[in-house]
C-alpha positions as CSV (number, residue, x, y, z in Angstrom):
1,X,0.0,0.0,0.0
2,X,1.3,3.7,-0.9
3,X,2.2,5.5,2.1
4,X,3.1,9.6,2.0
5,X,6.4,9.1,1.6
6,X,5.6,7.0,-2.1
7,X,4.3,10.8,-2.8
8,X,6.7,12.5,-5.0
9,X,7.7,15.7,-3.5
10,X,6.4,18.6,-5.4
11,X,8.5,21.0,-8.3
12,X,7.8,23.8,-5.2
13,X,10.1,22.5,-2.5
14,X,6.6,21.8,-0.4
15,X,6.2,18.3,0.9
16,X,3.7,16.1,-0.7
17,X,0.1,15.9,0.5
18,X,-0.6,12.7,2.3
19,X,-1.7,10.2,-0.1
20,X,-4.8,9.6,1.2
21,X,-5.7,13.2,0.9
22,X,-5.0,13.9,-3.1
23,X,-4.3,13.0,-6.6
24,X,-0.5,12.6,-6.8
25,X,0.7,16.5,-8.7
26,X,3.7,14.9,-10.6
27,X,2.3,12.0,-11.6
28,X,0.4,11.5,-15.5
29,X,-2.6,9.5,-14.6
30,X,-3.6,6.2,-16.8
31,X,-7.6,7.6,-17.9
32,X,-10.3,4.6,-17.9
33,X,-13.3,5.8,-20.4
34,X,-16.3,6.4,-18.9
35,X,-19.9,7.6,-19.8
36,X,-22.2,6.8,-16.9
37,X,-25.6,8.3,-15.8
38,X,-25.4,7.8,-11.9
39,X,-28.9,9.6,-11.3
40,X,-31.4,11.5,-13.0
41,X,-34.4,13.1,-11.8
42,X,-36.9,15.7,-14.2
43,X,-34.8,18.5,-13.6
44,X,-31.1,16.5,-12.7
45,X,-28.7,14.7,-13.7
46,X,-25.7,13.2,-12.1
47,X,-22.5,11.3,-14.4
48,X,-19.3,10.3,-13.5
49,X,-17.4,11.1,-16.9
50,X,-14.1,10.6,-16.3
51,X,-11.4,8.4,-14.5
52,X,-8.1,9.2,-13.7
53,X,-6.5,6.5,-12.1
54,X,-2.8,6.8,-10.5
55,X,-1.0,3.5,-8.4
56,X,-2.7,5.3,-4.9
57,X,-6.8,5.6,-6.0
58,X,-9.1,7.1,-8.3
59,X,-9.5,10.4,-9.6
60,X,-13.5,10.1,-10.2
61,X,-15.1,13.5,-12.1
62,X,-19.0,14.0,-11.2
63,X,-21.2,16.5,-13.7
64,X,-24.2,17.3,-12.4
65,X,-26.9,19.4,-14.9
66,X,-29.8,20.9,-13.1
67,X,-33.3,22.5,-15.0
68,X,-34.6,25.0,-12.4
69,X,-33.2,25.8,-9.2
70,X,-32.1,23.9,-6.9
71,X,-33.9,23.6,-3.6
72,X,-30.8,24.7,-1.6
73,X,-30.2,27.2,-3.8
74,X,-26.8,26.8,-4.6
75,X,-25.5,24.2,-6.9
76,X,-21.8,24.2,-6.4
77,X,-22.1,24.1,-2.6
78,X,-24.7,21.4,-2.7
79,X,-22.2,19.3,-5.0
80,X,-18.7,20.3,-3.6
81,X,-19.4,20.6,0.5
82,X,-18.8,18.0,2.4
83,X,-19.6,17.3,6.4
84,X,-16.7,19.5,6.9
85,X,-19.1,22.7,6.2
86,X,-21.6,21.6,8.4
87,X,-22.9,20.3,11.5
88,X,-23.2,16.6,9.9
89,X,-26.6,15.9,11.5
90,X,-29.7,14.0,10.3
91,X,-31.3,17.2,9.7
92,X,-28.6,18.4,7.6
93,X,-28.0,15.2,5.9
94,X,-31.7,14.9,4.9
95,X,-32.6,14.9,1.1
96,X,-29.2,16.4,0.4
97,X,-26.5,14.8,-2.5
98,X,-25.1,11.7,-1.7
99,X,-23.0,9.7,-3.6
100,X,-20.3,6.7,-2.6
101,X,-18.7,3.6,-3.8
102,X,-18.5,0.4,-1.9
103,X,-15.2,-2.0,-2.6
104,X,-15.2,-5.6,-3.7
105,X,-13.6,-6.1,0.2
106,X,-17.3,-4.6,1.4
107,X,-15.8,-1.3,2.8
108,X,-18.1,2.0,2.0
109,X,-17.1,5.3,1.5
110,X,-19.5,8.6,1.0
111,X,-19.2,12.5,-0.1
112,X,-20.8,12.7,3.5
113,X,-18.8,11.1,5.7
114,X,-17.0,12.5,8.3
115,X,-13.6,14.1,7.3
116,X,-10.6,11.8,8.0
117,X,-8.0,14.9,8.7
118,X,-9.5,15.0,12.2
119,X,-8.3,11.2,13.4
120,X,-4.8,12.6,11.0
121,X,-2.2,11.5,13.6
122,X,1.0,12.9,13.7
123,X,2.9,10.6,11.8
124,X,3.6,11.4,8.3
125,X,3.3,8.0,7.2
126,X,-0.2,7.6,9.3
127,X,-3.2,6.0,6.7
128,X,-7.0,6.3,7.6
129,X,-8.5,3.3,8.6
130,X,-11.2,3.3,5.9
131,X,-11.3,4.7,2.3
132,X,-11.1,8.1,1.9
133,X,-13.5,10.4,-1.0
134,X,-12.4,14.1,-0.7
135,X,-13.9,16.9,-2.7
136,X,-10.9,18.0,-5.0
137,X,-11.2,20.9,-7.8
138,X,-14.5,22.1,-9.9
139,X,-16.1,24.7,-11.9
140,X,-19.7,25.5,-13.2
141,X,-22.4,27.3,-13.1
142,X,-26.0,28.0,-12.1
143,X,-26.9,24.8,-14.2
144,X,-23.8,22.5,-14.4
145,X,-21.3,21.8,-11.7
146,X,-18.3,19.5,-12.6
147,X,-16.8,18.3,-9.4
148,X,-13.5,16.1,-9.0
149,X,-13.3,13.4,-6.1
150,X,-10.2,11.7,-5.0
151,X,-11.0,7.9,-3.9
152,X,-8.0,6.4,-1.7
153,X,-6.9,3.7,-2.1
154,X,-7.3,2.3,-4.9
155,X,-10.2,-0.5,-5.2
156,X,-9.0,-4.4,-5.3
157,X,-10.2,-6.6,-8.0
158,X,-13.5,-7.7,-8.4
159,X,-17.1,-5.3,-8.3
160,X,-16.7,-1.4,-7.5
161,X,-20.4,-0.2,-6.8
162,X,-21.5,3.1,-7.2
163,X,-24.7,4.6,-5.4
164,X,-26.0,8.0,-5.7
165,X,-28.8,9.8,-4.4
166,X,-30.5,13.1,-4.1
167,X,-33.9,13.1,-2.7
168,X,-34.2,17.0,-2.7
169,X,-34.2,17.1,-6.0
170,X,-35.8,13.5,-7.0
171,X,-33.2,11.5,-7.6
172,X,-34.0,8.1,-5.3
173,X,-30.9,6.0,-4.0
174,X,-29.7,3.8,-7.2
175,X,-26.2,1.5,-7.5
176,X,-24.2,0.5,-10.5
177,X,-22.3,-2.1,-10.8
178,X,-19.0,-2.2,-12.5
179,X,-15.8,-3.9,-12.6
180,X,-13.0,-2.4,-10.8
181,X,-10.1,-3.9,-13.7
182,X,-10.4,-1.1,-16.4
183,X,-9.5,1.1,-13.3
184,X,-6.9,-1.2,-12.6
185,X,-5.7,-1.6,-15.8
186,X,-5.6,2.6,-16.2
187,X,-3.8,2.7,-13.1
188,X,-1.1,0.6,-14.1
189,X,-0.1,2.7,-17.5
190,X,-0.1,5.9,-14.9
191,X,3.5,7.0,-14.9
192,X,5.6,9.7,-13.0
193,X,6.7,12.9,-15.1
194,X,9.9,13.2,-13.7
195,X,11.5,9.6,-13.3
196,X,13.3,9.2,-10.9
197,X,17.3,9.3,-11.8
């Protein structure tokens, strides 16, 4: 398993981010073709339209279109804040955008779960004890946010489920199946830009 100190260390002098926390910056990611409708609703839709995949996880890319409002008012928040923002109760948590993946090995992983930089030890080399999906880079508009997510680590073998659901505005919980070794296979032509010497 990568550990932070498989991270190369940035062109900057700054030491790397954990890599748990992001995408690798020097690394040219191996990209997995994708074109998949994870919800849609009269007036949304959710895809997952591309994967970057590096040797440490998944860099997954949601685009979300909306007709109308939304009924928190603000698209890009709704898509790119996690429980980080707020108070992460049930009230909070009700009818808002949810999306996650479960692992061949059963583990789960949400947008709404807590934030793993508050168990972060000390230790440079310290790895959560679950899968990690962090809100990464996005852009958009009223009607279209596209929203990057950093999965850690990368799934094993076998069936990577997605679900998504956003009861607020109509989407109901739904789950797609898919095979984890086009992933795999991506992440294995990733490749460093600077080799080492």
């Amino acid at each position: 398993m990568k550990t932070a100190a498989d991270q190369p260390t940035p062109s900057n002098g700054e030491p790397p981010l954990p890599v748990w926390h992001a995408a690798p910056a020097n690394v040219l990611p191996g990209i997995a073709p994708i074109a998949l409708v994870l919800g849609r609703s009269a007036s949304t839709v959710v895809t997952l339209s591309v994967v970057r995949a590096f040797a440490s996880g998944l860099s997954l890319t949601l685009t979300t279109h909306v007709r109308g409002p939304v009924q928190r008012g603000d698209l890009f928040a709704e898509i790119s804040d996690g429980p980080y923002e707020h108070a992460q109760d049930e009230e909070w948590e009700a009818g808002r955008f949810r999306w996650g993946l479960e692992l061949a090995d059963g583990r789960r992983v949400s947008n709404l779960d807590a934030p793993t930089w508050d168990e972060r030890a000390a230790d440079p080399d310290w790895l959560p004890p679950a899968p990690v999906l962090t809100a990464g880079g996005g852009s958009g508009s009223e009607s279209w946010v596209e929203q990057e997510y950093w999965l850690w680590p990368l799934p094993p073998a076998g069936r990577l489920r997605l679900t998504c659901q956003w009861l607020d505005q109509g989407i109901d919980a739904s789950a797609h199946d898919l095979d984890a070794e086009p992933f795999l296979q991506a992440a294995a032509r990733a490749q460093p830009l600077w080799p080492a010497a």
